[in-house]
N, C-alpha and C positions, 0 to 999 in steps of 0.2 A: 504494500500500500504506500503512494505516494506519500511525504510528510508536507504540511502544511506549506514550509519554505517551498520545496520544489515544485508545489501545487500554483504559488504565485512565482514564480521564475518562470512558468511556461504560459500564465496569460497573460505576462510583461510581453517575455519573445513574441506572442502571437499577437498582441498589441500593437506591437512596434514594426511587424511584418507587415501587420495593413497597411498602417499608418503609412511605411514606405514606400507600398507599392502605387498608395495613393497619390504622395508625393513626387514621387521619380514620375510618374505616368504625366502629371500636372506640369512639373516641370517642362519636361518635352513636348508638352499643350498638344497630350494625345489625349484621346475621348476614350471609354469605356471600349464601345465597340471597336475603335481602334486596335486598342492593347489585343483586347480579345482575337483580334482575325489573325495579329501577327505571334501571339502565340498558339493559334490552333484551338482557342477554348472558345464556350459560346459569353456571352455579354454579363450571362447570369454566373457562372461562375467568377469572372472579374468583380461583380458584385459583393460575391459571397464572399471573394476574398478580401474586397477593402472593408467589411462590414464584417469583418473576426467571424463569419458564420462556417466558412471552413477554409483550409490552407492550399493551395498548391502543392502536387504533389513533388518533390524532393528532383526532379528532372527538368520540371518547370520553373524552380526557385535559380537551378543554375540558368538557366535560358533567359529566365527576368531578369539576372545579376547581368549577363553578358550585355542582354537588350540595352538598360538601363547605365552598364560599360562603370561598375561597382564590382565590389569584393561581395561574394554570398554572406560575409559575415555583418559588411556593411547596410545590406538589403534586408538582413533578420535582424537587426539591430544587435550583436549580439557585442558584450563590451567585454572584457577579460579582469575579473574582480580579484585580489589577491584574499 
């Protein structure tokens, strides 16, 4: 069973992975449906993903980092805590 801490570390990540992909896409003043055609997914997924309702899957994370021309670490927000 997860413990609490690790339970809020992964709806931080999955926060900050919206949030990104929201941002990067915004950035390069692409639309929803945009994003979507050029990675193969439909409109409602892009959705589900800026709206934490689900993730991309782990193929697609590297394909938005490359898209978007970031580090996958930089795309899931992920920061390195000592």
């Amino acid at each position: 069973m997860a413990s609490s801490h690790q339970k809020w570390k992964e709806i931080d990540m999955k926060s900050r992975l919206a949030e990104n992909i929201k941002t990067f896409r915004k950035e390069r003043k692409m639309t929803q449906e945009q994003l979507a055609e050029a990675m193969g997914v439909t409109v409602g997924a892009v959705y589900k993903w800026e709206s934490q309702q689900s993730n991309p899957d782990l193929n697609l994370i590297i394909e938005l980092a490359n898209l978007f021309e970031v580090s996958t670490d930089v795309l899931l927000g992920y920061e390195w805590r000592n």
